[in-house]
C-alpha positions as CSV (number, residue, x, y, z in Angstrom):
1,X,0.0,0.0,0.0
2,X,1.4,3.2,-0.8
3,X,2.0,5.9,1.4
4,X,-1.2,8.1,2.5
5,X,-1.9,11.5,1.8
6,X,-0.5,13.9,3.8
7,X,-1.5,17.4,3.7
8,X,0.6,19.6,6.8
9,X,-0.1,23.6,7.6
10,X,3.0,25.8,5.7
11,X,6.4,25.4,7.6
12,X,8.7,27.7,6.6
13,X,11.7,25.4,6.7
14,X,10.8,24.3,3.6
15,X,12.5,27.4,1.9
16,X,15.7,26.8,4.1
17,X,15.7,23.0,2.8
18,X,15.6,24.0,-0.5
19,X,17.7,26.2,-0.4
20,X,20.5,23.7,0.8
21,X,19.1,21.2,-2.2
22,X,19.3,23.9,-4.7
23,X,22.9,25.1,-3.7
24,X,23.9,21.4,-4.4
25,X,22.0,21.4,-7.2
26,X,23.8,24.4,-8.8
27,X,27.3,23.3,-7.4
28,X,27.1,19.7,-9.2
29,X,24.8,21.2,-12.6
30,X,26.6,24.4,-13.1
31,X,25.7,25.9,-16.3
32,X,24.2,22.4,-17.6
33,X,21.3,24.0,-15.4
34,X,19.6,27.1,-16.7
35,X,17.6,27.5,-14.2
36,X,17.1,25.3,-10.3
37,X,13.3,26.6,-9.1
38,X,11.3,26.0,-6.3
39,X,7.6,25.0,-7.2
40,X,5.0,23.0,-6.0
41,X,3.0,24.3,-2.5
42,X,5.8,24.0,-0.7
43,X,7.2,27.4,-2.7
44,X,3.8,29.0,-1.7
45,X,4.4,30.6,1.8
46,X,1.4,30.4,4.1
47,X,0.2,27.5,2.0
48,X,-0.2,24.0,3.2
49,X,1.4,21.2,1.3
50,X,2.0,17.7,1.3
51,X,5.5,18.6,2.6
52,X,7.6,17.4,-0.6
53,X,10.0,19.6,-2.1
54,X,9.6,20.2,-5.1
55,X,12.6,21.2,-7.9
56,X,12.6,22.3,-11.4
57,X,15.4,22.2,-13.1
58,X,15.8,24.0,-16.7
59,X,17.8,22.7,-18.8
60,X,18.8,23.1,-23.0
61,X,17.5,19.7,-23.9
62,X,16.2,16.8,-22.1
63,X,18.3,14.5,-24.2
64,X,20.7,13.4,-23.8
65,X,19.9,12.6,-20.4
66,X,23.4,11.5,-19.2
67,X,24.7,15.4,-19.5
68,X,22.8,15.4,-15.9
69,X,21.6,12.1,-14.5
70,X,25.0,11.4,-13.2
71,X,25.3,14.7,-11.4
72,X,22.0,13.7,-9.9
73,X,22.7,10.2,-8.9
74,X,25.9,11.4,-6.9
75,X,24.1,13.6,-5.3
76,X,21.7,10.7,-4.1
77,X,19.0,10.9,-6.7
78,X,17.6,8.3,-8.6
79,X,16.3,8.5,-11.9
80,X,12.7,7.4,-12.3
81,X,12.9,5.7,-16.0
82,X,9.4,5.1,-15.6
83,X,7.6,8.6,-15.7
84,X,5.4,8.5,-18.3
85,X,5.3,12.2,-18.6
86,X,7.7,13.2,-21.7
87,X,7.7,16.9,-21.3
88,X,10.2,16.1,-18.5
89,X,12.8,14.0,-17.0
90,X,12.2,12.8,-12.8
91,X,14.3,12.0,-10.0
92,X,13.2,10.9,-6.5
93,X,15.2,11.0,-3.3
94,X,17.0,7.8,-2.5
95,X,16.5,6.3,0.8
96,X,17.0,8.3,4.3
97,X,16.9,11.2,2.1
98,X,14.8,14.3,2.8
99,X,11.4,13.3,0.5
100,X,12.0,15.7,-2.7
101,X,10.7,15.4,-6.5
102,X,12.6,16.8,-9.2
103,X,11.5,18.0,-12.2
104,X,13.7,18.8,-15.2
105,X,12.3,20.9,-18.2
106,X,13.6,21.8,-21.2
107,X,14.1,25.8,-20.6
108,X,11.4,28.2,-22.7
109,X,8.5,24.8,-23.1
110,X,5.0,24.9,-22.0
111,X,5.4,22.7,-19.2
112,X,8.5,24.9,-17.3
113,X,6.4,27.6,-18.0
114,X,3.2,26.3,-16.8
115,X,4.9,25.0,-13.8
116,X,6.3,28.6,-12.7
117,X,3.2,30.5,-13.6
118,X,1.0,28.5,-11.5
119,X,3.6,28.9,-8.4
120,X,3.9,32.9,-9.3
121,X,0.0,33.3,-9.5
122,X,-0.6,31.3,-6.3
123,X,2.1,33.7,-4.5
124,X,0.6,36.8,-5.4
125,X,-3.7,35.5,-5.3
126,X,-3.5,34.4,-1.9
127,X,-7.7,33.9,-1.8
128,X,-7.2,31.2,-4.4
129,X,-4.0,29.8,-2.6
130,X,-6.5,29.5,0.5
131,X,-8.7,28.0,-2.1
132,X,-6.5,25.5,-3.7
133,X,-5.3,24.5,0.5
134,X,-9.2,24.0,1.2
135,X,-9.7,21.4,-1.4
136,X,-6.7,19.8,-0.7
137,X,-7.3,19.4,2.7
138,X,-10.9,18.0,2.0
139,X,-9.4,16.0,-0.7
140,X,-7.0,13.9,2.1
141,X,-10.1,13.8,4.1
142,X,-12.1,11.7,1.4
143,X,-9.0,10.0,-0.3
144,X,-6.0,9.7,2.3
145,X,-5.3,6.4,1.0
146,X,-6.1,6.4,-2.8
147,X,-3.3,8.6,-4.1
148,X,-4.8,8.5,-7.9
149,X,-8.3,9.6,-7.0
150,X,-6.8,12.9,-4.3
151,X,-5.0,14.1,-7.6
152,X,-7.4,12.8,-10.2
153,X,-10.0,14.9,-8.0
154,X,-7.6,17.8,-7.3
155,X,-7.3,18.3,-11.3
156,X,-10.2,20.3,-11.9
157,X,-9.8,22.9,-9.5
158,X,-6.6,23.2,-10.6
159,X,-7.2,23.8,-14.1
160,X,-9.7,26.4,-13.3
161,X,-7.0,28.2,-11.0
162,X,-4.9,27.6,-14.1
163,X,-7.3,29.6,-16.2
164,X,-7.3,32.6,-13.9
165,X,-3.6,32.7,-14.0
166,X,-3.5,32.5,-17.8
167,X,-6.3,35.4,-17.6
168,X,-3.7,37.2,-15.1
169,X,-0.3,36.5,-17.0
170,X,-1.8,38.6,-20.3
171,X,-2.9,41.2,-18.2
172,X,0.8,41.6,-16.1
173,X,2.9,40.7,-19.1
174,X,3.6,37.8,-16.5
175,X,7.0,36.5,-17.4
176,X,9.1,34.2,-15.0
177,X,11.2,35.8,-12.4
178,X,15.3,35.4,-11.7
179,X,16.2,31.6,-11.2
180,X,16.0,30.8,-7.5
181,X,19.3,29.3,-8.5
């Protein structure tokens, strides 16, 4: 059985742990990264999260992937073969590691993009971050132990807080921010 789901209020050493990942991170990657961000609710402050860090990691190309996954696997990461999202390449924590998901992204695509936006919108909209931590919270309620339906049931309130932010990003000229590293 896998582990339940897990939702805990915001605790703000998540920025201080990802900031140690991300410095080791940049130290191993150097330039090979383009850009090491925090996303995911744990880069929300105030908002509650399953607490797993999430990383994104911009890169040129996705391929080939050994111009990173061995930089990742000495720093304890192991490469998740299996992910059958191809917009991206994952690494999980090995064991006794600190529970982290990284993401790498081919710099400038849709899905880096998406991934930021959503993050930048949730910072600076906090009634739909409290909306987004309500459902989630009502979500582990229902389906602590069914992982697929929690995000399967999580999807549609996140596309529609994904439509706002699109709404949002044409009306800031939203572009990303600095790398976080």
């Amino acid at each position: 059985m896998a582990d339940p789901i897990i939702v805990t209020p915001y605790n703000p050493e998540w920025v201080r742990e990802f900031n140690e990942i991300g410095t080791r991170i940049r130290q191993e990657l150097g330039d090979t990264a383009i850009r090491i961000d925090h996303i995911g609710s744990t880069s929300i402050s105030g908002l509650a999260a399953k607490p797993i860090i999430d990383i994104q990691i911009s890169v040129k190309s996705l391929e080939p992937v050994d111009l990173y996954r061995g930089q990742m696997e000495s720093l304890g990461y192991v490469f998740r073969a299996d992910n059958t999202e191809r917009t991206k390449r994952y690494f999980r924590e090995s064991n006794n590691m600190r529970r982290t998901h990284i993401h790498i992204r081919e710099a400038g695509s849709f899905s880096e993009q998406f991934a930021l936006l959503f993050r930048d919108y949730l910072r600076s909209h906090s009634d739909d971050a409290k909306y987004y931590e309500a459902t989630k919270y009502r979500l582990m309620e229902l389906y602590r132990n069914d992982r697929h339906r929690y995000v399967e049931e999580k999807e549609p309130i996140f596309w529609e807080i994904i439509r706002k932010a699109s709404r949002w990003s044409q009306e800031v000229g939203w572009k990303p921010g600095k790398s976080d590293y």
